[in-house]
PDB file of N, CA, C and O in Angstrom:
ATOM      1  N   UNK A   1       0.827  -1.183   0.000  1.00  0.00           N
ATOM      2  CA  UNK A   1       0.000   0.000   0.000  1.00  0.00           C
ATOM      3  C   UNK A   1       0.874   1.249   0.000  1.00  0.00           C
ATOM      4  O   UNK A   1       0.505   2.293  -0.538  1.00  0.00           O
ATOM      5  N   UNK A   2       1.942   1.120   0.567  1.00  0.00           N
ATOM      6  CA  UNK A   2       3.089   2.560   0.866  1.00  0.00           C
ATOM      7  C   UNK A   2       3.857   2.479  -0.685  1.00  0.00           C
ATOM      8  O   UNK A   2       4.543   3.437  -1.041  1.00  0.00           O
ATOM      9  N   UNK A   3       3.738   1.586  -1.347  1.00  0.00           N
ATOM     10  CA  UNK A   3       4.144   1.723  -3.066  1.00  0.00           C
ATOM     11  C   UNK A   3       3.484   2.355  -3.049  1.00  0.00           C
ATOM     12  O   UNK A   3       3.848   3.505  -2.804  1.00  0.00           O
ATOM     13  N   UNK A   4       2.063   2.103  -3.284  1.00  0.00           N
ATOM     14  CA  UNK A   4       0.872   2.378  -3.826  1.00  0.00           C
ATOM     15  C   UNK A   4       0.770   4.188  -4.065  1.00  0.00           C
ATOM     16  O   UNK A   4       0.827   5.003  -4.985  1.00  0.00           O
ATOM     17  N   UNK A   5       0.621   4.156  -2.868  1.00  0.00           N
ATOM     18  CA  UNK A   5       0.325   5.878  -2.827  1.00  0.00           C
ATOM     19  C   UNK A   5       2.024   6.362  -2.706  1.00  0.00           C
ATOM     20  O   UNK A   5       2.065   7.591  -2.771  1.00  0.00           O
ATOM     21  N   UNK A   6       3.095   5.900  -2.588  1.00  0.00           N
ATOM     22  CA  UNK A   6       4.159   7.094  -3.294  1.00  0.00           C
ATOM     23  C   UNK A   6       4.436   6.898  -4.901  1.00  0.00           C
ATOM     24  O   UNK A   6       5.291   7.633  -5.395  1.00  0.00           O
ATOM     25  N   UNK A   7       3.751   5.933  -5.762  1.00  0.00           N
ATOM     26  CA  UNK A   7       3.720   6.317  -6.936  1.00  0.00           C
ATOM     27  C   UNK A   7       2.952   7.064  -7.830  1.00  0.00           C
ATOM     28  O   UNK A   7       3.173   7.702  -8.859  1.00  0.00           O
ATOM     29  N   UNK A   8       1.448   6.648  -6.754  1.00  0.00           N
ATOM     30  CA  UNK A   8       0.372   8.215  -7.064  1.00  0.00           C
ATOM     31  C   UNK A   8       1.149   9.165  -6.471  1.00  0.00           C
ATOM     32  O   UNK A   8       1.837   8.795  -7.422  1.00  0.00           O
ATOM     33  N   UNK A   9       1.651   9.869  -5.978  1.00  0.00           N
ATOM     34  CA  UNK A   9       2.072  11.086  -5.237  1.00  0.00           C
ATOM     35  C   UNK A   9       3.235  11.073  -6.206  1.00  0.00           C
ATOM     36  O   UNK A   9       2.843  12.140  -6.677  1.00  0.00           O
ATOM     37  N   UNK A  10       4.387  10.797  -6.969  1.00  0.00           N
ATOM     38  CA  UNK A  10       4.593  10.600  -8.293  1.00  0.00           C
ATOM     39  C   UNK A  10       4.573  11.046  -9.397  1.00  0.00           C
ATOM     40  O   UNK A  10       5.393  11.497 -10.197  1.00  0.00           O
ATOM     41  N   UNK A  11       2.892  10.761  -9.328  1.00  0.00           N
ATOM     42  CA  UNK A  11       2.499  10.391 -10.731  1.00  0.00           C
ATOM     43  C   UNK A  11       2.724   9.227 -11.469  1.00  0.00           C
ATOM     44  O   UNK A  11       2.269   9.239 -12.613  1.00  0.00           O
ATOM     45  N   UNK A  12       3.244   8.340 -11.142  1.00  0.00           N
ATOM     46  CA  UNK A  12       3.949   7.294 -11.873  1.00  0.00           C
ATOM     47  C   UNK A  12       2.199   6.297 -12.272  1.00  0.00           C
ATOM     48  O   UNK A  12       2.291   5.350 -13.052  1.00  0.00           O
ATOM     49  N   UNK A  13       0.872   6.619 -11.710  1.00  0.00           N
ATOM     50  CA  UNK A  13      -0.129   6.000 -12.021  1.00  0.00           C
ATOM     51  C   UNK A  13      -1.036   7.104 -11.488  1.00  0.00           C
ATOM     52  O   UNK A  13      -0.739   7.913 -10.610  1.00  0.00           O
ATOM     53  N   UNK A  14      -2.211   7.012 -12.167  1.00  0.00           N
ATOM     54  CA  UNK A  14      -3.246   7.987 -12.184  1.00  0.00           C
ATOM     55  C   UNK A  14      -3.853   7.805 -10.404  1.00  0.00           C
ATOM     56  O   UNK A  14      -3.702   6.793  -9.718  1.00  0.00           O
ATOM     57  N   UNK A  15      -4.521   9.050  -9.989  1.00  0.00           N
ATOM     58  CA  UNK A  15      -5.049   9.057  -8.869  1.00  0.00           C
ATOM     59  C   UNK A  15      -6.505   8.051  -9.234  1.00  0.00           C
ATOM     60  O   UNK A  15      -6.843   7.324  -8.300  1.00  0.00           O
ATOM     61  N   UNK A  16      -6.877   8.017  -9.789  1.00  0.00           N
ATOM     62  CA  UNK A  16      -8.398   7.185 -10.316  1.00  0.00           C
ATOM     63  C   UNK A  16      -7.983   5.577 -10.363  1.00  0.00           C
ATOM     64  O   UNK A  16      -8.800   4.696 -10.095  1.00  0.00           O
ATOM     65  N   UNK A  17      -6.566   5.304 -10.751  1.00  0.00           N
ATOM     66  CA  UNK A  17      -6.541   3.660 -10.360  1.00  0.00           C
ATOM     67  C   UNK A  17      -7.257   2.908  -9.245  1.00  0.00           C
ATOM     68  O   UNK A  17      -7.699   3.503  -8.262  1.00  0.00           O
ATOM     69  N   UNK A  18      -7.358   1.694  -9.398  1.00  0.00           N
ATOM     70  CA  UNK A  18      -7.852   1.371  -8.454  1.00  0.00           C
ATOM     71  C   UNK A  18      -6.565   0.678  -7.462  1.00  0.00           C
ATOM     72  O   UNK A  18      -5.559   0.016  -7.718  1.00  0.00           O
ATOM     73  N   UNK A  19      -7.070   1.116  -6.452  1.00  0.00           N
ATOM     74  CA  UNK A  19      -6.011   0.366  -5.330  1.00  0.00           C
ATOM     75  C   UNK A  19      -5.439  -0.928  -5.204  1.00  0.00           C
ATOM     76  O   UNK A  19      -4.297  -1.374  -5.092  1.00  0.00           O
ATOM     77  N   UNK A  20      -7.428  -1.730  -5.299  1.00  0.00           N
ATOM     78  CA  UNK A  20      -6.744  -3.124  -4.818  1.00  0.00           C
ATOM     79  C   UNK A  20      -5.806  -3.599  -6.378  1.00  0.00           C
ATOM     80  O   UNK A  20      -4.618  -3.918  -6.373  1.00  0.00           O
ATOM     81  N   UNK A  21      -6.351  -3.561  -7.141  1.00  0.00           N
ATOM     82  CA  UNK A  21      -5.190  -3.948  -8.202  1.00  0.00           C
ATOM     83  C   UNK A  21      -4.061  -3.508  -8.637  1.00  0.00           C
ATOM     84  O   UNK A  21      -3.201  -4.160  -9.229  1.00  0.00           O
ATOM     85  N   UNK A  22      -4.031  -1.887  -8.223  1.00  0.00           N
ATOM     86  CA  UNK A  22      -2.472  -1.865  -8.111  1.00  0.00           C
ATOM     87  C   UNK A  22      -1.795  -2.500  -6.914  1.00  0.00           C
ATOM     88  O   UNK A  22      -0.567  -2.447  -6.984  1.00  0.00           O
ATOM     89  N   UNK A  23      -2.305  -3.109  -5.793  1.00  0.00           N
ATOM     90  CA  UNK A  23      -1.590  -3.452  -4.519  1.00  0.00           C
ATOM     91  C   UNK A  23      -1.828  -4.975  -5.348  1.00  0.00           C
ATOM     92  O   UNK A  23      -1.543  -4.268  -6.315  1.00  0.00           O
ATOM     93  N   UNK A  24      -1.991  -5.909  -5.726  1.00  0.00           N
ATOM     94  CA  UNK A  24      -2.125  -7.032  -6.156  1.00  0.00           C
ATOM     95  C   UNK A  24      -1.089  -6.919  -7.236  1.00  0.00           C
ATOM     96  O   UNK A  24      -0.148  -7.712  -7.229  1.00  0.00           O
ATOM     97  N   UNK A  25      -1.176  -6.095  -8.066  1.00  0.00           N
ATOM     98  CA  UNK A  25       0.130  -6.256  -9.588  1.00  0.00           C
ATOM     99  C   UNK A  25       1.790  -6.022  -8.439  1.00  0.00           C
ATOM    100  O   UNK A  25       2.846  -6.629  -8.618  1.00  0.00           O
ATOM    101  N   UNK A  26       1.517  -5.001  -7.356  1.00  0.00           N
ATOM    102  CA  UNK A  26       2.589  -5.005  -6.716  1.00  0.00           C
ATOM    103  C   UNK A  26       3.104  -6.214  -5.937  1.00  0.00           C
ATOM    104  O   UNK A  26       4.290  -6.353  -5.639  1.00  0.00           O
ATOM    105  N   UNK A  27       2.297  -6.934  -5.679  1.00  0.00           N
ATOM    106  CA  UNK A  27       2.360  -8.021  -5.211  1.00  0.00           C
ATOM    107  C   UNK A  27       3.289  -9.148  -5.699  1.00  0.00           C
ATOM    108  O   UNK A  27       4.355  -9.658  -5.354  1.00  0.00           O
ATOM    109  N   UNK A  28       2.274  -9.305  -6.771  1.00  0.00           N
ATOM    110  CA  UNK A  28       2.698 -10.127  -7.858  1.00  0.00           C
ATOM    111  C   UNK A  28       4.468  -9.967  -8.419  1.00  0.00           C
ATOM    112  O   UNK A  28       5.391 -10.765  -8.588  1.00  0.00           O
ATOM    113  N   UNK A  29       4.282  -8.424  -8.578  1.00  0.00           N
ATOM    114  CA  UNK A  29       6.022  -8.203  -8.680  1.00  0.00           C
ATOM    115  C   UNK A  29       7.079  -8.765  -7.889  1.00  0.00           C
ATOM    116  O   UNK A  29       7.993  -9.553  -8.134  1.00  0.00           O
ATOM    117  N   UNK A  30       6.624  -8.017  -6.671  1.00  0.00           N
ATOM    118  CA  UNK A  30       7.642  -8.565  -5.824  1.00  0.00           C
ATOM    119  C   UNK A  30       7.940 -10.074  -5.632  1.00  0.00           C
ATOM    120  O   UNK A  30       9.028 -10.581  -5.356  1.00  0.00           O
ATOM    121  N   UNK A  31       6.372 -10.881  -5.898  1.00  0.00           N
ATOM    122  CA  UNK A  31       6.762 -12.487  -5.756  1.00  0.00           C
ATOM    123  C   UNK A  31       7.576 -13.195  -6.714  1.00  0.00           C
ATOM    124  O   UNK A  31       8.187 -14.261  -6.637  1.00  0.00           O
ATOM    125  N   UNK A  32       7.408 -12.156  -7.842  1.00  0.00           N
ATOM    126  CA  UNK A  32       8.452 -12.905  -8.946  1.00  0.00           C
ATOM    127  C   UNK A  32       9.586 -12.506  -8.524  1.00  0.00           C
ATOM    128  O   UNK A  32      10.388 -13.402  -8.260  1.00  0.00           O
ATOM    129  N   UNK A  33      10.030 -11.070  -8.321  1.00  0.00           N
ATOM    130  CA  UNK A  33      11.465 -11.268  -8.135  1.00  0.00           C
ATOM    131  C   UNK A  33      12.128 -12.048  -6.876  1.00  0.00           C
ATOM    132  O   UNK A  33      13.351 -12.161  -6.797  1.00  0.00           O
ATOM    133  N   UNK A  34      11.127 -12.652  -5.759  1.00  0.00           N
ATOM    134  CA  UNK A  34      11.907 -13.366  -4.926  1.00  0.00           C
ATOM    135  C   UNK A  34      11.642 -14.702  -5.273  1.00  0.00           C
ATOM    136  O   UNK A  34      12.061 -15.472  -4.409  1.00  0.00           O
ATOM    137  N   UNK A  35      11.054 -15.302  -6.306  1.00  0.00           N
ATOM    138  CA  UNK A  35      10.700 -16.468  -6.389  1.00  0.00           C
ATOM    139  C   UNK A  35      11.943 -16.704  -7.716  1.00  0.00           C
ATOM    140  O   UNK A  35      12.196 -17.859  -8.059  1.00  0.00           O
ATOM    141  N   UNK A  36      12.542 -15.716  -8.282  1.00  0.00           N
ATOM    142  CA  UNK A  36      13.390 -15.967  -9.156  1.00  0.00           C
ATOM    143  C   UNK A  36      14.813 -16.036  -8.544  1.00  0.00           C
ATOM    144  O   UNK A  36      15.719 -16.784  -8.912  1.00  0.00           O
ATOM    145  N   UNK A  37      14.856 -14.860  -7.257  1.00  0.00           N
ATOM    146  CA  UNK A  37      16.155 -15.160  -7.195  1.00  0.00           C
ATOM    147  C   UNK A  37      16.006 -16.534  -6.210  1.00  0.00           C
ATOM    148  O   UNK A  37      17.066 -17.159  -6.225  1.00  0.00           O
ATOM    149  N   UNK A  38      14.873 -17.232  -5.277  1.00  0.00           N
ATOM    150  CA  UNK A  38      15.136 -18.312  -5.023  1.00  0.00           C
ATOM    151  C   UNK A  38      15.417 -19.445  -5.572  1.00  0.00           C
ATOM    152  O   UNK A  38      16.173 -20.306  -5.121  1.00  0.00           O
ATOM    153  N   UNK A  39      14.621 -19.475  -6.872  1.00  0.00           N
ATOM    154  CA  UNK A  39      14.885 -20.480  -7.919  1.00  0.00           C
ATOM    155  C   UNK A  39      16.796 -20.373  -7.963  1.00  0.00           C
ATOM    156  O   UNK A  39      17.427 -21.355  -7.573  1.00  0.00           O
ATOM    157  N   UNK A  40      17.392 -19.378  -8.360  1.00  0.00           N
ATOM    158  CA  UNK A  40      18.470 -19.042  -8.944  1.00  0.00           C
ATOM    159  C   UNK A  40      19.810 -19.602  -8.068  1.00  0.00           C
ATOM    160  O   UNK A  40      20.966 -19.817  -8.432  1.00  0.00           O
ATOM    161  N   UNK A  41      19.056 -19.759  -6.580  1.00  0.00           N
ATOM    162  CA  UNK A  41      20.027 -19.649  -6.048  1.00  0.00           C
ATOM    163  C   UNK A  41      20.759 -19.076  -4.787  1.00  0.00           C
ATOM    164  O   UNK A  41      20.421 -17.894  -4.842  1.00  0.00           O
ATOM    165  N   UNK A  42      21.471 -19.191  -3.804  1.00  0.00           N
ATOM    166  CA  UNK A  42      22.657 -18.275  -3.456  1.00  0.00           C
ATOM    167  C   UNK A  42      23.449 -17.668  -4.011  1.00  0.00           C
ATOM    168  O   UNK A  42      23.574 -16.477  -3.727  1.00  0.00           O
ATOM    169  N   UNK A  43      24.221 -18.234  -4.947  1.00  0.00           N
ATOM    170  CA  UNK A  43      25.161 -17.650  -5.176  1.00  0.00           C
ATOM    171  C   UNK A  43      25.027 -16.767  -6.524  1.00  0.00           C
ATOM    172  O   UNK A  43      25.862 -15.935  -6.878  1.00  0.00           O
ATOM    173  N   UNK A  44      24.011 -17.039  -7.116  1.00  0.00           N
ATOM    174  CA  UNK A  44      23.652 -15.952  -8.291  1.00  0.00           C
ATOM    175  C   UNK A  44      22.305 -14.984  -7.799  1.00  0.00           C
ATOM    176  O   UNK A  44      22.415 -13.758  -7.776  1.00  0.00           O
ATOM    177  N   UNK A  45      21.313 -15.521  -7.497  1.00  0.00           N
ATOM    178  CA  UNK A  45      20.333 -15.064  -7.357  1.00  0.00           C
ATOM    179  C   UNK A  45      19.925 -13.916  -5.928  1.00  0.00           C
ATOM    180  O   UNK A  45      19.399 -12.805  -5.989  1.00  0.00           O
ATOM    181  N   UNK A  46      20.408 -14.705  -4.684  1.00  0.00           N
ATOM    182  CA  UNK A  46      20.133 -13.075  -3.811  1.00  0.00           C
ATOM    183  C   UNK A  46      21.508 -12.633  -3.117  1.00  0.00           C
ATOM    184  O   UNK A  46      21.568 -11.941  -2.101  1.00  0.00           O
ATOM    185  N   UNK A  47      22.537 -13.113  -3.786  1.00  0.00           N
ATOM    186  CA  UNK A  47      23.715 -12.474  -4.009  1.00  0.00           C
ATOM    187  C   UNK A  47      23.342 -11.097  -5.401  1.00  0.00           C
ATOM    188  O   UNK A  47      23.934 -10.020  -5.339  1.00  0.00           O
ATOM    189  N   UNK A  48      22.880 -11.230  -5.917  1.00  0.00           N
ATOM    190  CA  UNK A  48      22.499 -10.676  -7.325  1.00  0.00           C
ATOM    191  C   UNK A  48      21.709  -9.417  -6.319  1.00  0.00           C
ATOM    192  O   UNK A  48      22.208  -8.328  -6.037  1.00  0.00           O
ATOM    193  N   UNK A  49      20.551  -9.854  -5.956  1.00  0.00           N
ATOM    194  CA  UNK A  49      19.612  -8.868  -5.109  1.00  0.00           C
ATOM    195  C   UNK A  49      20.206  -8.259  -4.053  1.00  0.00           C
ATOM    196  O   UNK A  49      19.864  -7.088  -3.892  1.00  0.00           O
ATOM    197  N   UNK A  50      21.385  -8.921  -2.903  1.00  0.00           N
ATOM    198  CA  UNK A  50      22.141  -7.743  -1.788  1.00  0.00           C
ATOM    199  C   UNK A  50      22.839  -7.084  -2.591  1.00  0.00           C
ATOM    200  O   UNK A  50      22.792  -5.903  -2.245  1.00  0.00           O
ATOM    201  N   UNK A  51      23.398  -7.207  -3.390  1.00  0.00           N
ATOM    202  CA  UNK A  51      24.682  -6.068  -4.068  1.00  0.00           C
ATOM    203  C   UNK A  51      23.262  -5.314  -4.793  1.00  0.00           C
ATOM    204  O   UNK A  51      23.723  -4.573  -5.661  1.00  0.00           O
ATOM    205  N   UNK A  52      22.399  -5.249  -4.793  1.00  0.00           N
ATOM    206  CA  UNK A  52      21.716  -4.690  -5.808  1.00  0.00           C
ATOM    207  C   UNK A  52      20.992  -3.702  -4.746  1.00  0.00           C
ATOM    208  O   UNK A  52      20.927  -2.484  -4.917  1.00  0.00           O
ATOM    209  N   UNK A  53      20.359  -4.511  -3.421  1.00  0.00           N
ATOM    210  CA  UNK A  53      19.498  -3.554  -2.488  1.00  0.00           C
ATOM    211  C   UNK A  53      20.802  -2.777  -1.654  1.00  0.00           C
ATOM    212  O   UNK A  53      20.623  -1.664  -1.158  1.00  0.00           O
ATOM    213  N   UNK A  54      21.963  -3.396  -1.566  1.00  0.00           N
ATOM    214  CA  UNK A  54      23.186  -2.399  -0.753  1.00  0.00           C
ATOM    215  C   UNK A  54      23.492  -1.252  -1.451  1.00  0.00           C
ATOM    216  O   UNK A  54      23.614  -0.166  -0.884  1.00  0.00           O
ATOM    217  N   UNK A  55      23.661  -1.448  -2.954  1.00  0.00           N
ATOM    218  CA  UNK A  55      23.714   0.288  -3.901  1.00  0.00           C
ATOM    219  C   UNK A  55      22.848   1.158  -4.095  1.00  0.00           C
ATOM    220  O   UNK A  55      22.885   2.355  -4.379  1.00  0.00           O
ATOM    221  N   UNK A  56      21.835   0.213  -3.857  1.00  0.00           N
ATOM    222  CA  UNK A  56      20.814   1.584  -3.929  1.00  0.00           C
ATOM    223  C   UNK A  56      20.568   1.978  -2.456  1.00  0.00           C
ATOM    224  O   UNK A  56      19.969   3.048  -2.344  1.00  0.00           O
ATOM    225  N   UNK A  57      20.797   1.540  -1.638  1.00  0.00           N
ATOM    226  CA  UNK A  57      20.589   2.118  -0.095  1.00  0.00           C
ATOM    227  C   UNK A  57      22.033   3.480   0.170  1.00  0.00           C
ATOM    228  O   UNK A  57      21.974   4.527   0.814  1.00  0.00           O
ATOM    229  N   UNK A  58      23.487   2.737  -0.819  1.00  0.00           N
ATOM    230  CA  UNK A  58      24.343   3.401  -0.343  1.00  0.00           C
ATOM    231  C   UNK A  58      23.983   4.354  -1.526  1.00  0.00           C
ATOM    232  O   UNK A  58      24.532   5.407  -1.201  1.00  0.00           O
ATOM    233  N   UNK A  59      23.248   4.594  -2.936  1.00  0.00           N
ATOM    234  CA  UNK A  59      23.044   5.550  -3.528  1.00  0.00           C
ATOM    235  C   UNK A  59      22.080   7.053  -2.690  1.00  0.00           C
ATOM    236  O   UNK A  59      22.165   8.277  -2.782  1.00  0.00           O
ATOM    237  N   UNK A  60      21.115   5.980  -1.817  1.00  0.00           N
ATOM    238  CA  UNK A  60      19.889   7.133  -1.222  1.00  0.00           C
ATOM    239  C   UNK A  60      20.657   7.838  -0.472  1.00  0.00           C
ATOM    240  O   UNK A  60      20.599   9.066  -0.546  1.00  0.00           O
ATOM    241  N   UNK A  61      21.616   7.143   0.488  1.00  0.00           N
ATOM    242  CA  UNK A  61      22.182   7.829   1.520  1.00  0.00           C
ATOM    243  C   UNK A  61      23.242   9.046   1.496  1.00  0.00           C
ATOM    244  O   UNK A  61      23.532   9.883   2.351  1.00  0.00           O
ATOM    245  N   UNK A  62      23.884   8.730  -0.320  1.00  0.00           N
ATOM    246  CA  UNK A  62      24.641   9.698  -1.086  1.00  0.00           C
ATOM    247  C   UNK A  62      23.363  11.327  -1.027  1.00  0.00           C
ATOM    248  O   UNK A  62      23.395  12.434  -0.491  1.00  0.00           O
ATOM    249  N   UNK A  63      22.351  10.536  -1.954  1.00  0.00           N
ATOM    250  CA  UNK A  63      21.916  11.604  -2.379  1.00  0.00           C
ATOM    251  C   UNK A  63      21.451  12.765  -1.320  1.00  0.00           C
ATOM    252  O   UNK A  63      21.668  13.968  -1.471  1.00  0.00           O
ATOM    253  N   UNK A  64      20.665  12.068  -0.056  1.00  0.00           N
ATOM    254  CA  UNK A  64      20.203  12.541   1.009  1.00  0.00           C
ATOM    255  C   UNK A  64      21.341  12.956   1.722  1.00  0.00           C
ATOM    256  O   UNK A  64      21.046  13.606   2.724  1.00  0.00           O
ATOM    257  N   UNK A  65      22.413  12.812   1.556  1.00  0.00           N
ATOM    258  CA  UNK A  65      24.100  13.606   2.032  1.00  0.00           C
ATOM    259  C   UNK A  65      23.956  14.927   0.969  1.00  0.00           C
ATOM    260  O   UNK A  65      24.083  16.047   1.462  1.00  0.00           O
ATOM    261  N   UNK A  66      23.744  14.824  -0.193  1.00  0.00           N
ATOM    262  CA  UNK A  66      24.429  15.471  -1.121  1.00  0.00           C
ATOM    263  C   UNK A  66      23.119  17.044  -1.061  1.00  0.00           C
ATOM    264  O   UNK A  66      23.188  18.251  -0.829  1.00  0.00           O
ATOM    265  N   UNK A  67      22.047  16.032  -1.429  1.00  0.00           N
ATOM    266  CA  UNK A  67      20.920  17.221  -1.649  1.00  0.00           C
ATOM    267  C   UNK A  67      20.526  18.006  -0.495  1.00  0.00           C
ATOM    268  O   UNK A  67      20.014  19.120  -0.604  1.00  0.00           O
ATOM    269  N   UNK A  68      20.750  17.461   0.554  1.00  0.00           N
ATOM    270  CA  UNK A  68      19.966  17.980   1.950  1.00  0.00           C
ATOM    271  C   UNK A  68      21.190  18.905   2.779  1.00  0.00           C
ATOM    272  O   UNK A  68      22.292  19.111   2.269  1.00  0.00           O
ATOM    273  N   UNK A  69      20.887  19.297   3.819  1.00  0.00           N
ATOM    274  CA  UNK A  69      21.748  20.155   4.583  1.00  0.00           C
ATOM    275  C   UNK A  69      22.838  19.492   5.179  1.00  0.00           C
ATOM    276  O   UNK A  69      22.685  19.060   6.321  1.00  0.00           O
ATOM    277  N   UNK A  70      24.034  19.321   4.535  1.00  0.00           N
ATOM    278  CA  UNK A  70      24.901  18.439   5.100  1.00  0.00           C
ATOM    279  C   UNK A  70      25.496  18.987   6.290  1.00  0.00           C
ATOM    280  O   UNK A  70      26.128  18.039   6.757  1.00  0.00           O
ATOM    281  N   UNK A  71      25.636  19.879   6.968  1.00  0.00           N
ATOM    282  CA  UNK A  71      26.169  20.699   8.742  1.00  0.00           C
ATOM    283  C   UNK A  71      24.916  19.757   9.778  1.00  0.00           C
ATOM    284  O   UNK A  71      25.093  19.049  10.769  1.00  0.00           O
ATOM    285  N   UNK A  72      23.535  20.166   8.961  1.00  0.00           N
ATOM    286  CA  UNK A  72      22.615  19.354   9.862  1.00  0.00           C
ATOM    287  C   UNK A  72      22.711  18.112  10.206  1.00  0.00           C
ATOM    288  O   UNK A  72      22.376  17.671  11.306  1.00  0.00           O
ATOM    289  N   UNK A  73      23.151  17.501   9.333  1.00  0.00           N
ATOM    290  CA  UNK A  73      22.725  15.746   9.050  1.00  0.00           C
ATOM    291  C   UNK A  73      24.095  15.512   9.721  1.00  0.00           C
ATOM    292  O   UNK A  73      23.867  14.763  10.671  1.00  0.00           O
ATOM    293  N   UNK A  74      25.230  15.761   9.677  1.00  0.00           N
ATOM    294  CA  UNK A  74      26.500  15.530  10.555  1.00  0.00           C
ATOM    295  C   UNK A  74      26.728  16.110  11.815  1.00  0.00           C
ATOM    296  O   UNK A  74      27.566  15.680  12.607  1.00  0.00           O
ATOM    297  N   UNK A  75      25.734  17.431  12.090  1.00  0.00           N
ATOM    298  CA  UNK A  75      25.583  17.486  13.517  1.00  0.00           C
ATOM    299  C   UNK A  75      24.720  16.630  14.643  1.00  0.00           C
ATOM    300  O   UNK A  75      24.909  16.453  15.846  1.00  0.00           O
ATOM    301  N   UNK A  76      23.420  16.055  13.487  1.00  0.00           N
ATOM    302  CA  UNK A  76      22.264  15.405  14.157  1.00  0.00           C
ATOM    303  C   UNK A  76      22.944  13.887  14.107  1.00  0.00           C
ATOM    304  O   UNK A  76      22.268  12.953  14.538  1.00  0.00           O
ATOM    305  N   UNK A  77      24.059  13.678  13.669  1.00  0.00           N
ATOM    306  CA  UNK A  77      24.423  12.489  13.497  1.00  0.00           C
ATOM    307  C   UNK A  77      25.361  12.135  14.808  1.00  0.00           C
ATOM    308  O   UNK A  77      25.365  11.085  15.451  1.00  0.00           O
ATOM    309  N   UNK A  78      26.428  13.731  15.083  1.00  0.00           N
ATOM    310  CA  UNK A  78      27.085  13.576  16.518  1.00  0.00           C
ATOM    311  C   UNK A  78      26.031  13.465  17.758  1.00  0.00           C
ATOM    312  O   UNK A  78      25.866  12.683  18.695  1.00  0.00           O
ATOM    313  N   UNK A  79      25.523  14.426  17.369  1.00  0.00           N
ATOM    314  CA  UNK A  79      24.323  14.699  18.650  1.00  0.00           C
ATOM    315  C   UNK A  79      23.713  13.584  19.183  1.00  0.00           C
ATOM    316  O   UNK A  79      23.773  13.410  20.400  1.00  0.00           O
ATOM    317  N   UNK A  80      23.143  12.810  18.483  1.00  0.00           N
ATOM    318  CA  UNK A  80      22.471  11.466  18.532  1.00  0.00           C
ATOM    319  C   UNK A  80      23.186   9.978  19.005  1.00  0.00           C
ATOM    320  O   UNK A  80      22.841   8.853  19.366  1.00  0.00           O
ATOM    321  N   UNK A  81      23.988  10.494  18.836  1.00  0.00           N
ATOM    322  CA  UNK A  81      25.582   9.140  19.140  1.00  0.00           C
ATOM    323  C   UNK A  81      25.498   9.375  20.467  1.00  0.00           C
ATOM    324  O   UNK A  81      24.993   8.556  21.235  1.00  0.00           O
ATOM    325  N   UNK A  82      26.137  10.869  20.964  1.00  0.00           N
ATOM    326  CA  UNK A  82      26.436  11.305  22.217  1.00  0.00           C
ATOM    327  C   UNK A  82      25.387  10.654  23.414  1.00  0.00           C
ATOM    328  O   UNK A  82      25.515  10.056  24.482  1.00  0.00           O
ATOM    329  N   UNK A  83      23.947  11.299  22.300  1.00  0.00           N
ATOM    330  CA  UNK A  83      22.856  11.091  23.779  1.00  0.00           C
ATOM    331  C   UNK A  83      22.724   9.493  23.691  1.00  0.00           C
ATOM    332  O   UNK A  83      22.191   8.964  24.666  1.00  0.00           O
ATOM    333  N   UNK A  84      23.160   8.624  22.602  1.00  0.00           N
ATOM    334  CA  UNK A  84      22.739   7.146  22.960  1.00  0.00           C
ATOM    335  C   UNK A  84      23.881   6.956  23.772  1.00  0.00           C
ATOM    336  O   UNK A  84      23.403   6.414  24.769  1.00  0.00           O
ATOM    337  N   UNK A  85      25.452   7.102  24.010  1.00  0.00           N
ATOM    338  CA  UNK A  85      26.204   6.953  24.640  1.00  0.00           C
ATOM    339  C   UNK A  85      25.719   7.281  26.411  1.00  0.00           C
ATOM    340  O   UNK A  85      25.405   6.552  27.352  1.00  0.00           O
ATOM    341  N   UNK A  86      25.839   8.496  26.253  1.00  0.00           N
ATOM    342  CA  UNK A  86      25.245   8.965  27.807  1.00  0.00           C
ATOM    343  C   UNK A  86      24.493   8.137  28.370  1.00  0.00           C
ATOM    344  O   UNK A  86      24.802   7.602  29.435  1.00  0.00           O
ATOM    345  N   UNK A  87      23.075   7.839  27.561  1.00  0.00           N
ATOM    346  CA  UNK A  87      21.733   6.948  28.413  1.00  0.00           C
ATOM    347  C   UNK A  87      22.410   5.332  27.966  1.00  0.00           C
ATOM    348  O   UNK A  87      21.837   4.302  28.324  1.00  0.00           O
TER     349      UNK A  87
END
């Protein structure tokens, strides 16, 4: 459902779609790609998918460094260390 409505919010599909079948085609997606890389394997298949979900996590974390207030995000990053240290 959290696909759902950030690809309407998007645009990537009309606000008039219907829900349950876009949450069902999403479904469906995702079961193929884990039913392929299980078929495939360890060593090809969700070896294939961590190097694939690790670049794009270390891409978001670029961009959200790059685009956003980087003084903030490295102060809220000390700040937050400190107070888990303390408590």
């Amino acid at each position: 459902m959290q696909l759902n409505v950030g690809m309407k919010s998007l645009g990537w599909i009309s606000e008039d779609a219907d829900d349950t079948t876009v949450n069902i085609a999403i479904i469906w997606i995702i079961t193929g790609f884990a039913t392929v890389s299980v078929v495939s394997g360890l060593k090809r298949g969700i070896k294939t998918l961590s190097i694939i979900g690790f670049g794009l996590g270390c891409l978001i974390l670029f961009l959200s460094f790059v685009m956003e207030n980087s003084y903030y995000q490295l102060n809220l990053l000390v700040q937050t260390t400190g107070t888990y240290l303390q408590w």
